[in-house]
VOPAGU-2260 file (C-alpha; in pm, 1 decimal, decimal comma):
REM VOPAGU-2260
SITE   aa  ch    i         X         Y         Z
SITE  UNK   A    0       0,0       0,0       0,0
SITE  UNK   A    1     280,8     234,2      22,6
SITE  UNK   A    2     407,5     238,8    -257,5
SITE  UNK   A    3      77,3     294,4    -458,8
SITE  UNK   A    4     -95,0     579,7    -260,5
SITE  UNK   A    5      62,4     854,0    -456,6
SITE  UNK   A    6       1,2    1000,8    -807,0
SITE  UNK   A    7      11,3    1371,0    -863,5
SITE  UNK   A    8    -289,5    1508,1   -1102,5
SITE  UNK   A    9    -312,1    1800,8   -1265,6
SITE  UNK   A   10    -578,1    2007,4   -1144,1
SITE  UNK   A   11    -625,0    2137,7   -1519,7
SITE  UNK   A   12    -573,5    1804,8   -1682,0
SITE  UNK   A   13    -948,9    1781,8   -1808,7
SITE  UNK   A   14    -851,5    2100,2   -2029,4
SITE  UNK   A   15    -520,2    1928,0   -2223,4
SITE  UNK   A   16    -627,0    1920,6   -2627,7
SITE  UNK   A   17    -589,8    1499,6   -2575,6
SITE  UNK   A   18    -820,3    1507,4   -2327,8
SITE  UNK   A   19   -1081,7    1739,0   -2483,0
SITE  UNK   A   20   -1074,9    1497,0   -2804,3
SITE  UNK   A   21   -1088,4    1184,9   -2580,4
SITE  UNK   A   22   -1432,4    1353,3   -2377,7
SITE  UNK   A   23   -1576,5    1483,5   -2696,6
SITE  UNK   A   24   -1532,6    1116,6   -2811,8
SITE  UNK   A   25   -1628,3     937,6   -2485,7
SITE  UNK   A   26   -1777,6    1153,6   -2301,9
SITE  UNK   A   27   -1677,1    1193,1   -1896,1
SITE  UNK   A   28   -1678,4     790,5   -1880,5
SITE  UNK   A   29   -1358,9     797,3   -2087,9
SITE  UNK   A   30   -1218,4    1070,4   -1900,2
SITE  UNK   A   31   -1297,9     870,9   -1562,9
SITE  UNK   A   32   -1131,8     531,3   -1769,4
SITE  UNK   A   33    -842,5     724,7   -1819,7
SITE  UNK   A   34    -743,6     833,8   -1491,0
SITE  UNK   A   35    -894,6     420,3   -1389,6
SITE  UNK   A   36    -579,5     321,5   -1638,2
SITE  UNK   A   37    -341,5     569,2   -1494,1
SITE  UNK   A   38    -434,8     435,4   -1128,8
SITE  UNK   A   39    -351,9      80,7   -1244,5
SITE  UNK   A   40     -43,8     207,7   -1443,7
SITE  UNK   A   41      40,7     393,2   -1105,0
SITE  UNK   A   42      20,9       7,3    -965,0
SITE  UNK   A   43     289,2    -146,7   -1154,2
SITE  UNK   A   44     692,6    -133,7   -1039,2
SITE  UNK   A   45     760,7      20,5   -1404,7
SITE  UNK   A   46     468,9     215,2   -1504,1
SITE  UNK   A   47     376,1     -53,7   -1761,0
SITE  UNK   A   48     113,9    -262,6   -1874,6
SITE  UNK   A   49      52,1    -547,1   -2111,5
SITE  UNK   A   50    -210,9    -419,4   -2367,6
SITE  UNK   A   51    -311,7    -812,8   -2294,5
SITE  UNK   A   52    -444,1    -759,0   -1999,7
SITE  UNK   A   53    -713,3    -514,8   -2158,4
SITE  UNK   A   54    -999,0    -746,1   -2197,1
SITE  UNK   A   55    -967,4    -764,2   -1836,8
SITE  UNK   A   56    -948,4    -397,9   -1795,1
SITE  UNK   A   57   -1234,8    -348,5   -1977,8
SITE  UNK   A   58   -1476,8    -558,1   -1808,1
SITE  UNK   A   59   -1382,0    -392,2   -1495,4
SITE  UNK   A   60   -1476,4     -79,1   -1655,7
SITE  UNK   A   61   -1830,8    -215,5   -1783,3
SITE  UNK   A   62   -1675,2    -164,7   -2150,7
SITE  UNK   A   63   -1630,7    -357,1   -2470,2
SITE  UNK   A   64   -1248,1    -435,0   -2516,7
SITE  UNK   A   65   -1255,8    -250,2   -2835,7
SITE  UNK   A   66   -1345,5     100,6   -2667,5
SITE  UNK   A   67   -1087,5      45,8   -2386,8
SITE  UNK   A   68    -804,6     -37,3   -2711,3
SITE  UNK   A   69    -890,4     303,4   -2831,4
SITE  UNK   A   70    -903,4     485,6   -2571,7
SITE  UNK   A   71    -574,9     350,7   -2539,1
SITE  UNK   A   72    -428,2     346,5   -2877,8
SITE  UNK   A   73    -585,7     634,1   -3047,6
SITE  UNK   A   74    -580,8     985,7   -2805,7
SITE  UNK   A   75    -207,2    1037,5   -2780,4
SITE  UNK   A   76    -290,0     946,9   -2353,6
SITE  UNK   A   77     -55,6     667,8   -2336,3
SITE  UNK   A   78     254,1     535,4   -2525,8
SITE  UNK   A   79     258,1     179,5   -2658,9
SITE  UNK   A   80     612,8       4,1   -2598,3
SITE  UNK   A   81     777,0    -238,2   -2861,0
SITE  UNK   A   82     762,9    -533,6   -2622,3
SITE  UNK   A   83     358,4    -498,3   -2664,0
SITE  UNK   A   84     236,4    -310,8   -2330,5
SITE  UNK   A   85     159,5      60,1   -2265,6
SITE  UNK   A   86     243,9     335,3   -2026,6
SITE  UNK   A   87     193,6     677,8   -1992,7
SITE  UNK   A   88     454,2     930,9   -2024,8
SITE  UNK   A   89     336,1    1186,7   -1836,8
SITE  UNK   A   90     271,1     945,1   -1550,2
SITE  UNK   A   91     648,8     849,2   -1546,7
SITE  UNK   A   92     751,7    1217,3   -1573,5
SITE  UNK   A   93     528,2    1307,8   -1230,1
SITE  UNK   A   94     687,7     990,5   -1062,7
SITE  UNK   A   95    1032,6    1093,1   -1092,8
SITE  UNK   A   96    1077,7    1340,4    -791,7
SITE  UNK   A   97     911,8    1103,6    -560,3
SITE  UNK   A   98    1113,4     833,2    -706,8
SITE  UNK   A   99    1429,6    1060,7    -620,4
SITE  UNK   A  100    1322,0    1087,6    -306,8
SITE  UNK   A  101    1233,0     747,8    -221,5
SITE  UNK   A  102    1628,2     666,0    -340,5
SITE  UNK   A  103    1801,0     909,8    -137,8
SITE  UNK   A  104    1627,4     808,4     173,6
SITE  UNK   A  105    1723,9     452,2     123,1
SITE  UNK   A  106    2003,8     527,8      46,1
SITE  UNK   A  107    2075,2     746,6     366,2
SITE  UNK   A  108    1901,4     431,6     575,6
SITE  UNK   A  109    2165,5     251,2     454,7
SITE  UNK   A  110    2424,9     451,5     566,2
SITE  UNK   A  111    2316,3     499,1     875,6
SITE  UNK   A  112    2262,0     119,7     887,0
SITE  UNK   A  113    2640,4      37,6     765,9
SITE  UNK   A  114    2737,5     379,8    1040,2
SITE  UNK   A  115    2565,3     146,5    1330,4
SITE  UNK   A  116    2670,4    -194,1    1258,4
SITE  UNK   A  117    3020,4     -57,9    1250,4
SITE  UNK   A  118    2908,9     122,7    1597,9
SITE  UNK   A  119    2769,9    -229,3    1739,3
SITE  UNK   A  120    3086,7    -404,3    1569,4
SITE  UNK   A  121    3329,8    -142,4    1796,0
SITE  UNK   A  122    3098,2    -139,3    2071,9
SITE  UNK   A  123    3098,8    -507,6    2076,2
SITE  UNK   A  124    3469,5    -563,7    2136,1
SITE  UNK   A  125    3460,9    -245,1    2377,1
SITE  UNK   A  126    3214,8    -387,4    2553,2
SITE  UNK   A  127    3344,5    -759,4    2566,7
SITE  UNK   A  128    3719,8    -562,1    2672,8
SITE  UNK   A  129    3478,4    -367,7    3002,7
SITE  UNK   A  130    3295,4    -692,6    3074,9
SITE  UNK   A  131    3614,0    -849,1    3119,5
SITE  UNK   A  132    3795,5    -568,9    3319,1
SITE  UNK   A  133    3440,0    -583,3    3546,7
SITE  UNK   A  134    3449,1    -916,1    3633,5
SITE  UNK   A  135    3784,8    -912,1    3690,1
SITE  UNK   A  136    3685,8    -652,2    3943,7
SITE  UNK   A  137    3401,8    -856,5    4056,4
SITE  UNK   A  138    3630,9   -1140,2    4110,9
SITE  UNK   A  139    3857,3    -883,0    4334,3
SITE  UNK   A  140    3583,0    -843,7    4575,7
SITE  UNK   A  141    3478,4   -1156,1    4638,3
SITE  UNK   A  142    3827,9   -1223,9    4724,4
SITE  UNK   A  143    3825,8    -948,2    4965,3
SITE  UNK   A  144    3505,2   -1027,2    5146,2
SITE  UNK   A  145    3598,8   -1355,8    5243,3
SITE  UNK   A  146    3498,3   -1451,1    5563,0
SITE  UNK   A  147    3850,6   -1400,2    5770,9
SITE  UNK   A  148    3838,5   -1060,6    5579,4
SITE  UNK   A  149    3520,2    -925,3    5681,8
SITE  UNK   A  150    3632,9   -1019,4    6049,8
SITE  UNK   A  151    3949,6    -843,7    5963,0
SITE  UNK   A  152    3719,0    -509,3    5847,6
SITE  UNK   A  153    3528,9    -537,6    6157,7
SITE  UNK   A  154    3783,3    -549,7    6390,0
SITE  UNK   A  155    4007,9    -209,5    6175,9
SITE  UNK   A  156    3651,1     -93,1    6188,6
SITE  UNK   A  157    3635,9     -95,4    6574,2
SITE  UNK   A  158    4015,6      15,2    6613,6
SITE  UNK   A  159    3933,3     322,2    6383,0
SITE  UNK   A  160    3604,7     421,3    6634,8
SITE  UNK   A  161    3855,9     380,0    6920,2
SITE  UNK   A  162    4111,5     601,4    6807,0
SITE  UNK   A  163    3887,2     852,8    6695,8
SITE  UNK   A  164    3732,8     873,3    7051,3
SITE  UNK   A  165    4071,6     866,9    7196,3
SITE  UNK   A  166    4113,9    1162,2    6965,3
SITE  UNK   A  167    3826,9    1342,1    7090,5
SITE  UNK   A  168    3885,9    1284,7    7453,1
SITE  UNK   A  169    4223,3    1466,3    7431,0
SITE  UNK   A  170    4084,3    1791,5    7284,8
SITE  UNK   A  171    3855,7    1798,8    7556,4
């Protein structure tokens, strides 16, 4: 759905000399068929369309296959391809800039992508370097609060409060 919820009409279209031969011809329902076959143009990855698959167009439309070939073939609305399918060249003309756009924010997503796997590579043997160093650390500690150690603590612990009564007393 993304991909086919854009395509930019002229507001004046209706008054372009093709299009004022193709209404005096077919009235508003082959204006409305043409802007149908743009939409479905619109739909396709290139903007192209086998002119085989207008039987089927036209009994979507409610129309013989003959006055959806014509509407087709004969108004100068579309352009018919050697490799037997049709497009319109207006249609690819209006599609570039968003095209444009659409490639230059991929192609900044994959920067950034590339940017933070690099980031996540580096971090990775940063981080593998601190998690080392911290349990390292970890392992430090646990050597320290042994059992005989934390006795050991308790009694400087004690020795420290001592002294720094003795301390007191003498200023007094």
């Amino acid at each position: 759905m993304k991909n086919s919820q854009y395509l930019l009409h002229d507001c004046c279209a209706r008054n372009n000399a093709k299009m004022l031969s193709l209404t005096a011809d077919k009235g508003l329902e082959g204006y409305g068929a043409y802007w149908v076959l743009l939409e479905y143009l619109r739909e396709q990855s290139d903007y192209c369309m086998p002119l085989s698959l207008l039987p089927s167009l036209a009994k979507q439309l409610g129309k013989f296959t003959q006055w959806v070939e014509e509407l087709v073939c004969n108004y100068g609305l579309f352009v018919l391809t050697d490799d037997g399918r049709f497009t319109s060249k207006g249609l690819q003309q209006r599609m570039k800039p968003l095209e444009n756009k659409r490639k230059a924010r991929d192609a900044k997503a994959e920067k950034a992508a590339r940017k933070k796997a690099q980031n996540n590579n580096t971090n990775s043997s940063f981080s593998a370097a601190q998690k080392t160093e911290t349990n390292e650390k970890n392992s430090a500690k646990k050597v320290e609060n042994t059992p005989l150690q934390l006795v050991d603590n308790e009694h400087v612990a004690k020795a420290s409060l001592e002294e720094n009564r003795r301390e007191k007393d003498r200023r007094n």
